[in-house]
C-alpha positions in Angstrom: 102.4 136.2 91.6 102.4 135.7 87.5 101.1 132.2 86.7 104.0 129.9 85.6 104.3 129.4 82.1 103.9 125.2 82.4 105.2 125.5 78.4 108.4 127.6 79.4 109.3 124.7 82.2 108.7 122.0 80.4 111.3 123.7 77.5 113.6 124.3 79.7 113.6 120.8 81.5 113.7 119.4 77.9 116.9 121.5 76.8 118.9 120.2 79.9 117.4 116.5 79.2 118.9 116.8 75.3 121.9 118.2 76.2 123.0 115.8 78.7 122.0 113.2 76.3 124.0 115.0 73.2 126.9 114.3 75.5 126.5 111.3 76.6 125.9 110.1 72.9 129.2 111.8 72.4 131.3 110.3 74.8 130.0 106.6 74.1 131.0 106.9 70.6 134.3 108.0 71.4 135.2 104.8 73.3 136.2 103.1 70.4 138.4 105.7 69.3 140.8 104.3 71.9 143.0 101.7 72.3 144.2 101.8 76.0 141.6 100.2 78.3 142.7 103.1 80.7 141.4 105.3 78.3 138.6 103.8 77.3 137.2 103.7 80.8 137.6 107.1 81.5 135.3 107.9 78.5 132.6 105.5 79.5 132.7 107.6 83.2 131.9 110.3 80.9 129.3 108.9 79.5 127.9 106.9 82.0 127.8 110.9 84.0 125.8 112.2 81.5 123.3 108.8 81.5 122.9 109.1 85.0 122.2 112.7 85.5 119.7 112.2 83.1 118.4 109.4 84.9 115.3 111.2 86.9 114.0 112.8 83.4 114.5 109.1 81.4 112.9 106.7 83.7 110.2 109.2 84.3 109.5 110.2 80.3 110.5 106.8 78.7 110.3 104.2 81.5 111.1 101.0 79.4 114.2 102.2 77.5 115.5 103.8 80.7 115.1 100.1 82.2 117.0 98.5 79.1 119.9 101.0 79.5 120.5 100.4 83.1 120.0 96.6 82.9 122.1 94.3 84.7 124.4 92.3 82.3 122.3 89.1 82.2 120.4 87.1 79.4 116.7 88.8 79.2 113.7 86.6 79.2 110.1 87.9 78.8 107.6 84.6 79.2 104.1 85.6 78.3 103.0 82.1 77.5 104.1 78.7 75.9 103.6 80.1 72.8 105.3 83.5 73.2 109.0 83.4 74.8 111.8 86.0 74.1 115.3 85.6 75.0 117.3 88.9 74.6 121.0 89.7 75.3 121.1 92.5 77.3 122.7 95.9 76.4 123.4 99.0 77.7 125.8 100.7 80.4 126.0 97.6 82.7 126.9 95.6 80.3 129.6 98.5 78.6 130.9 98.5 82.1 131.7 94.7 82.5 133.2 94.1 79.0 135.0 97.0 79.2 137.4 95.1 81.8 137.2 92.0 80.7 140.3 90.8 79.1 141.7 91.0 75.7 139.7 89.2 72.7 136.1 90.7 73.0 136.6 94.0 71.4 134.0 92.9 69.0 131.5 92.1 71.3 132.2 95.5 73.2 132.0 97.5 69.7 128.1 95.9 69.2 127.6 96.8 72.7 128.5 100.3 72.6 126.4 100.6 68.6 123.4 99.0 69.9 123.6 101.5 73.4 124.4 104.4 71.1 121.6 103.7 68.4 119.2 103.3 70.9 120.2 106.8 72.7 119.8 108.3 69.3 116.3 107.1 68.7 115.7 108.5 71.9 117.9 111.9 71.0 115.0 111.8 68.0 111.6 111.3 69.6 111.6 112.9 73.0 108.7 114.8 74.6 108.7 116.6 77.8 105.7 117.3 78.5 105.4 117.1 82.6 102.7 118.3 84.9 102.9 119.4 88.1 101.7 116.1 89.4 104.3 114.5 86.8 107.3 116.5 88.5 106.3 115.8 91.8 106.7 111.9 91.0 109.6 112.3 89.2 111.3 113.8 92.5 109.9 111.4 94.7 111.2 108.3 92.5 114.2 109.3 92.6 114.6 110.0 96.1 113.9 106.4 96.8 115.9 105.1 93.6 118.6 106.7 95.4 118.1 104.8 98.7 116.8 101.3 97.1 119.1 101.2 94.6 121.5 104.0 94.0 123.7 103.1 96.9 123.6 99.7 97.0 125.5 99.6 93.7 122.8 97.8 92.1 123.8 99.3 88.6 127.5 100.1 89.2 128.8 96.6 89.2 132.3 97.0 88.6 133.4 100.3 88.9 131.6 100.9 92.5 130.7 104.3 91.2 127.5 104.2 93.1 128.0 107.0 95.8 129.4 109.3 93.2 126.6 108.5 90.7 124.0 109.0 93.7 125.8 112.4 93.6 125.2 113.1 89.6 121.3 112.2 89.8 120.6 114.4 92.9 122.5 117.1 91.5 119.6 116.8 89.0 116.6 117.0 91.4 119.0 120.6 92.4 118.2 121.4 89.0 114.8 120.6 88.7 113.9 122.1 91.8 115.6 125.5 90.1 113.7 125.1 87.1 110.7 125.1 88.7 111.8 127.6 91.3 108.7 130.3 90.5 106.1 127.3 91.5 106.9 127.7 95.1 104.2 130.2 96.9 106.6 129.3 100.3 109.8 130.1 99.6 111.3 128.3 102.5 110.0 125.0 101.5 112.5 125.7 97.9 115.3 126.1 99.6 115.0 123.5 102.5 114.3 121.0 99.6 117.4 122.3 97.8 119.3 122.3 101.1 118.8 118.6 101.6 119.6 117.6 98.0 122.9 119.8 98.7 123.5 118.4 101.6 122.7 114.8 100.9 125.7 115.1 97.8 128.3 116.3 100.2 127.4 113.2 102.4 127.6 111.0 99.5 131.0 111.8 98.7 132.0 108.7 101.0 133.7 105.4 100.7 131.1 102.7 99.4 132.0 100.2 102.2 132.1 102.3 104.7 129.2 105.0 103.9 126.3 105.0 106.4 123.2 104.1 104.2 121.3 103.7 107.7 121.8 108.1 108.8 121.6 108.3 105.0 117.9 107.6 104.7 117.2 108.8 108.4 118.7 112.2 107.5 118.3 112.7 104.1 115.3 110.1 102.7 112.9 110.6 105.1 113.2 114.6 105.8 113.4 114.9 102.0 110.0 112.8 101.2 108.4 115.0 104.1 109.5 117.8 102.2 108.0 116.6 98.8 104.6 116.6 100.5 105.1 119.8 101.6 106.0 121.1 98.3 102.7 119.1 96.1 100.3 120.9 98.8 102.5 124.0 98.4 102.2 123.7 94.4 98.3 122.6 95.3 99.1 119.1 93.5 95.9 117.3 92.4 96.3 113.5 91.5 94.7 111.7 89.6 95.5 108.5 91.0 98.5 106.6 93.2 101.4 104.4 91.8 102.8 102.0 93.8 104.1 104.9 95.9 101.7 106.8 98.0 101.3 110.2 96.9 101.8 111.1 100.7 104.7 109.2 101.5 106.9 110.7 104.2 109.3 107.6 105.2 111.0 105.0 103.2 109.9 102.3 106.2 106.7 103.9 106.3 104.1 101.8 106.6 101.7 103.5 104.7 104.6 104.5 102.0 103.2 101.5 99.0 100.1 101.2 98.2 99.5 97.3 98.6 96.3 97.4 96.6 98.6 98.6 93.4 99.8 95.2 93.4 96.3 93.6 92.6 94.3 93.3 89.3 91.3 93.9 91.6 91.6 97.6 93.0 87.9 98.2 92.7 86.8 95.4 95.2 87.8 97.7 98.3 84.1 97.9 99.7 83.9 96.5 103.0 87.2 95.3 102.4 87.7 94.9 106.7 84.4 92.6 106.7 86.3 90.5 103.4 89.4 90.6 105.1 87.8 88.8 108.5 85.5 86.5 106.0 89.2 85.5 104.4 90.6 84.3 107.6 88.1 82.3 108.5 88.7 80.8 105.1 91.9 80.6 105.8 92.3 78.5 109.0 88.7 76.5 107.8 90.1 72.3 106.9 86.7 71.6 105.1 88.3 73.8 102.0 90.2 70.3 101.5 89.3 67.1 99.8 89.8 65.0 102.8 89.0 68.2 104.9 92.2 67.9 107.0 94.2 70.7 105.6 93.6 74.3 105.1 95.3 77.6 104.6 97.0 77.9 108.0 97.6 74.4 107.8 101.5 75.3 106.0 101.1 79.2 107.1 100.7 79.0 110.9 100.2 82.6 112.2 103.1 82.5 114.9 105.6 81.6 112.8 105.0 84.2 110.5 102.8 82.3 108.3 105.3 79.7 107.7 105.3 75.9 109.3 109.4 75.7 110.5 109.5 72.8 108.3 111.5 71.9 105.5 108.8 71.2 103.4 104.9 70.4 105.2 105.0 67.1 104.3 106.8 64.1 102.1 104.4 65.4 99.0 105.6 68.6 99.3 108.6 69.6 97.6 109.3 72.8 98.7 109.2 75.2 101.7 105.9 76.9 102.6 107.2 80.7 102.5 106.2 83.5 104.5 102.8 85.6 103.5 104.1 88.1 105.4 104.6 91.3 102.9 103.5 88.4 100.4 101.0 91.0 98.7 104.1 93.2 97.3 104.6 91.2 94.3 103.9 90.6 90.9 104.0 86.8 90.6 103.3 84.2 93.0 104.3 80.9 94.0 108.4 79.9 94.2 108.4 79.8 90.3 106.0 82.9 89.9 103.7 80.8 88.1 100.9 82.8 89.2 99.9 86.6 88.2 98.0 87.7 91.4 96.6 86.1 94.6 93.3 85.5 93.7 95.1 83.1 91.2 97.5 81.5 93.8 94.5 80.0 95.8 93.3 78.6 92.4 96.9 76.6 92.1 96.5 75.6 96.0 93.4 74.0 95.6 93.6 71.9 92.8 97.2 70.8 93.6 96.9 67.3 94.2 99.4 67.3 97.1 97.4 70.2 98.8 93.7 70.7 99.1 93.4 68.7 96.0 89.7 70.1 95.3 88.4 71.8 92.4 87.3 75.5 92.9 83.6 74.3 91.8 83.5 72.0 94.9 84.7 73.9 97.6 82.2 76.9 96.1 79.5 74.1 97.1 81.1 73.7 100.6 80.8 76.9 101.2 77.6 77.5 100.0 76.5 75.0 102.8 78.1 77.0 105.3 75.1 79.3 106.4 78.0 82.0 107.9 79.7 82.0 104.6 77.0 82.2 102.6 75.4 85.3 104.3 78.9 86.9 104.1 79.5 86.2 100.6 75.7 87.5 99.8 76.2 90.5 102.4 79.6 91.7 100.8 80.0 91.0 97.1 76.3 90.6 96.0 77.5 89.2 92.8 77.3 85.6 91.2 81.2 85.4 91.1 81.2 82.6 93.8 84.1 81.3 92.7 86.3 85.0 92.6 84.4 86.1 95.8 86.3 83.2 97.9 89.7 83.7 96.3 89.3 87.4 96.7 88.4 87.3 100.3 90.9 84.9 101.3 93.7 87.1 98.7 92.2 90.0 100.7 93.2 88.8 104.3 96.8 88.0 103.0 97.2 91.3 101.7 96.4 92.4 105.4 99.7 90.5 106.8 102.3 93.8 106.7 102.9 95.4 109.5 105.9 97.8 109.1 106.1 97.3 112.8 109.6 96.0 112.9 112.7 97.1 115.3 114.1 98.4 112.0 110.7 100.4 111.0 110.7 101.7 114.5 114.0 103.4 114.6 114.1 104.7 111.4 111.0 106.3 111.4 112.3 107.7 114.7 109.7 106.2 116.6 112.6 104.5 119.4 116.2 104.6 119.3 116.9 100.9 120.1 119.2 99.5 117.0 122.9 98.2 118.5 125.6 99.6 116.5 126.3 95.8 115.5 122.3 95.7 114.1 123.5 99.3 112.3 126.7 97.7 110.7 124.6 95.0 109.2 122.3 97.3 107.7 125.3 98.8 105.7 126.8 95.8 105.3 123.4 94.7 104.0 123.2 97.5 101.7 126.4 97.9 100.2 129.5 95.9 100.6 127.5 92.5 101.0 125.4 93.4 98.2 122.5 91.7 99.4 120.4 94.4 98.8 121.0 94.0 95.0 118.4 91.4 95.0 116.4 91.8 98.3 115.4 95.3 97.4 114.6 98.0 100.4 111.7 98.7 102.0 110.3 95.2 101.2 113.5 93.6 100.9 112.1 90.9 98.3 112.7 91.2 94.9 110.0 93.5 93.8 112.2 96.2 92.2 111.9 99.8 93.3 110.5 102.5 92.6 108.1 101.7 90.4 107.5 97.8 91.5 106.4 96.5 88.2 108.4 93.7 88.1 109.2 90.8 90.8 112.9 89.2 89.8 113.7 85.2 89.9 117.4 84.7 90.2 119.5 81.9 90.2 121.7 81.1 93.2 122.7 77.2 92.7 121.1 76.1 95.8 122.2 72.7 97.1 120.4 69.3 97.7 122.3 69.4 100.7 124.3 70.5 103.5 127.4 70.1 101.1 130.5 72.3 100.4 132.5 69.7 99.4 130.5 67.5 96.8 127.9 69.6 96.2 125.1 69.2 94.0 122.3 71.7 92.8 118.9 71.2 94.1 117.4 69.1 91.3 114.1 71.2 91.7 114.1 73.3 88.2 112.2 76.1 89.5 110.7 78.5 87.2 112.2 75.9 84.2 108.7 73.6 84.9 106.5 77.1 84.2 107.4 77.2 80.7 110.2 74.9 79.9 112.5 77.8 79.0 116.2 75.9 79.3 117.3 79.5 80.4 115.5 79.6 83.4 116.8 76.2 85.1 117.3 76.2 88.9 115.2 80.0 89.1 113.7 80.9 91.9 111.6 84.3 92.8 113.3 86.4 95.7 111.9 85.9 98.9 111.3 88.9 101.4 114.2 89.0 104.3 111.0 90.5 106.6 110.3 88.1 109.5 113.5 86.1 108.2 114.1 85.0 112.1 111.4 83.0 112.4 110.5 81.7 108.9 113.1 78.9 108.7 114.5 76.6 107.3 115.6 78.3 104.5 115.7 78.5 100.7 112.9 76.9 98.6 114.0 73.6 99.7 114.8 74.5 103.3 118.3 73.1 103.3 119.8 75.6 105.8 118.6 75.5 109.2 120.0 79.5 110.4 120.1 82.3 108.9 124.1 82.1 109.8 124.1 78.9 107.1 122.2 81.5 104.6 124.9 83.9 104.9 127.5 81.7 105.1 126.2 80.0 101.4 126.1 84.0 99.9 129.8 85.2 101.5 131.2 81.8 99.6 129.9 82.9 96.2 126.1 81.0 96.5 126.5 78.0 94.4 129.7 78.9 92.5 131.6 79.0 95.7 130.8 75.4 96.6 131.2 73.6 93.3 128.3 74.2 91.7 128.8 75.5 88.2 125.9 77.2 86.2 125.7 79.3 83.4 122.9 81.7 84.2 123.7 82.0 88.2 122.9 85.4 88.8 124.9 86.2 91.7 127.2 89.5 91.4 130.3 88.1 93.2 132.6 84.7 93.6 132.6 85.4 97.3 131.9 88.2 99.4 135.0 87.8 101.3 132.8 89.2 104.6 134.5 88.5 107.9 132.9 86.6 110.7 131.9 89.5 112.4 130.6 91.0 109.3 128.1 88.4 108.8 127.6 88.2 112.5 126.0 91.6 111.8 124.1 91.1 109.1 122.8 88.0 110.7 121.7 90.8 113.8 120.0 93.1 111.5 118.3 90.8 109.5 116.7 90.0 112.8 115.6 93.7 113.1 113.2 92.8 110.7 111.2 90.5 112.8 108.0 92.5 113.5 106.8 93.1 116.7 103.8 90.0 116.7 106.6 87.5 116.2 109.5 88.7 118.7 109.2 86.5 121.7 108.2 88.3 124.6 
């Protein structure tokens, strides 16, 4: 077979990229040649066809503009530190897309809109590269396969014209393409065209109603077999890495628990040696009281292991003024704490210890308590053999917490085809879940926390208008301010990071405050609108919907799947 010309590929790729974004350029401008909103919508479609079937190539090549194009229509705010915060109105098709049926008396706002989308395709029309290796194309494919599932058909970027099964259809139609483009790479034909049969078949089964579609056969007969596939086709193509994103470059199930990578979510990859041995040294840091001032509280103190690592209390005690969360799935994150005041683990059991209200002990001191310890300190000599005293104990006790994910749940089971135990009810809620309910949107699949797929760079605070109480009547926001105390950014009021839904049944009360008891309270706040449906009026909520309008039984079902979720140390026997 002739060597493939990596050159002629990579010009052929680029021609489809720049036509589709010629188009799309075109189409966007035309928008304001109209008067009619009818019209006007149906040349955003247009556009919006062309930015999404460019979508695999963009948020491959140009990851950051591909992200400001697709944002959500909500204020942007970028908080490095005191001295360095940027608040940005968003732009791009989201935004188009809500303005566009808003009513009369914002054509202004829309025209900046539309100039600031188009002059930032242009730039892009005017400095692309293609220049994609094999490794490149493979990860390309693979993000988009789980864009699809996390986020294409949940309607996370379709907001008001629920055009997300449809769009789902334009982007896979592009891996079709792709897949043709690179058609002489294959040494097994068959892999080519069972590849190119799922994509095919995947679009016909998108062409569905979004309320009613079936995201749960969707990933079970079209995800899964298709990331299989994949890994067939990188050994078929002899694929060499150089290294692993957050998805592993062997991933062969959405729910697979070996599918992330959980060490791409630390600043400390290279500390892996011995990593078992630091991992049983960070437990018994963990559940050890003399890491406290008054040596009557540690770790497990707020995190007890049978609860999920939770304490089924509102809040641990009257110092504490917010619920002790989960660590479950706790290491797929980017920021830490409720407020995300933290950038990593190791830095989490920094805020811990000197928090007056917790072990309320600088890191100095408890290094000379465990020093003392002559376990500890034959550990710490045994497995780090550095002078980093300090790092070694937050890292060993980060290192156990990045141990607590299982995958093992009912859900992970079934869809990975290990058992066939999920009630149609359980089903219904995972659709419900992932589409009409639009929790998803937020608590982002696999993880279902707000880590947002597939490249997991960025962990999202949102604002829901929590109550102070049990109120739907005279309700009043929690006066916690959330992320607002991290940098004092009036913007960020009331923000909270998103919590994982894993191990939800037995990790209440709920919310950062624990004002709902059950999960049915939880979804009965969301289905009324979150804050906004009980009185609460804020400017920033981030919410997609007034209310949800779910029926009983609806959230009944969602309330059964989320329980699907429980994994298998925690269900009661």
């Amino acid at each position: 077979m002739e060597p493939v010309n990596k050159d002629t590929t990579n010009e052929k790729i680029a021609s489809f990229y720049l036509s589709e974004l010629e188009q799309c350029i075109a189409f966007l401008d035309s928008i304001s040649t109209f008067q009619k909103a009818e019209e006007r919508i149906a040349f955003y479609k247009k556009a919006r066809k062309h930015f999404k079937t460019m979508e695999p190539i963009m948020a491959a090549i140009d990851k950051n503009n591909f992200k400001s194009l697709n944002a959500p229509n909500i204020l942007q705010v970028q908080e490095e530190d005191l001295t360095d915060v940027k608040i940005r109105n968003p732009f791009g098709f989201q935004v188009i897309e809500e303005l566009l049926h808003e009513d009369e008396g914002g054509a202004e706002v829309l025209q900046n809109a539309i100039t600031v989308t188009s002059n930032r395709l242009k730039l892009l029309q005017s400095n692309t590269h293609v220049q994609l290796k094999d490794y490149h194309l493979i990860w390309l494919i693979r993000d988009q396969i789980l864009r699809t599932a996390a986020t294409g058909i949940t309607g996370f970027d379709s907001p008001v014209l629920g055009q997300a099964l449809t769009e789902s259809r334009y982007t896979t139609q592009t891996l079709i393409t792709l897949l043709e483009l690179c058609k002489d790479k294959f040494r097994t034909v068959q892999i080519y065209e069972d590849l190119r049969a799922s994509f095919k078949n995947g679009i016909a089964a998108l062409n569905a109603d979004f309320d009613t579609f079936d995201r749960y056969s969707f990933i079970k007969n079209y995800t899964d077999p298709q990331l299989k596939l994949l890994v067939k086709t990188q050994e078929d193509w002899k694929v060499n890495f150089p290294f692993e994103m957050a998805v592993s470059n062997t991933a062969t199930s959405f729910f697979g628990a070996n599918t992330l990578n959980v060490l791409y979510f630390s600043d400390y990859k290279s500390d892996t040696l011995h990593l078992k041995q630091k991992e049983a040294f960070g437990k018994a840091l963990f559940n050890d009281k003399s890491l406290s001032r008054n040596k009557d509280m540690a770790c497990a103190s707020c995190h007890l292991e049978a609860k999920a690592f939770t304490d089924g209390r509102k809040t641990f005690d009257a110092r504490q003024v917010r619920n002790s969360p989960t660590l479950t799935y706790s290491a797929y994150q980017q920021s830490f704490f409720m407020d995300g005041r933290a950038g990593s683990l190791e830095g989490q059991v920094v805020g811990v210890a000197e928090n007056h209200n917790e072990f309320n002990l600088p890191m100095d001191s408890i290094v000379g308590r465990v020093l003392k310890n002559p376990a500890y300190k034959t550990a710490i000599d045994s497995l780090y053999g550095s002078k980093r005293m300090d790092f070694n104990i937050r890292h060993a006790i980060a290192s156990y917490v990045r141990s607590l994910n299982a995958f093992n749940s009912k859900l992970d089971r079934n869809i990975q085809g290990v058992e066939t135990s999920l009630t149609a009810e359980e089903k219904q809620g995972f659709n419900l879940f992932m589409g009409k309910a639009a929790c998803a949107t937020c608590h982002f699949p696999p993880l279902f926390n707000g880590t947002v797929p597939p490249h997991y760079n960025d962990t999202e605070v949102e604002l829901l208008g929590v109550p102070e109480k049990k109120d739907t009547i005279n309700a009043m926001i929690s006066d916690d301010l959330g992320r607002y105390n991290v940098f004092k950014t009036f913007q960020r009021k009331h923000f909270f990071k998103t919590p994982t839904v894993r191990n939800s049944e037995v990790t209440g009360p709920y919310m950062h405050n624990g004002v709902y008891d059950t999960l049915e309270e939880v979804v009965d706040f969301y289905n009324r609108g979150g804050g906004k449906g009980i009185g609460i009026h804020e400017e920033f909520q981030t919410l997609p919907f007034d209310a949800l309008d779910l029926s009983k039984a609806e959230q009944e079902s969602i309330v059964a799947f989320m329980k699907t979720l429980t994994d298998a140390d925690f269900v009661e026997k």
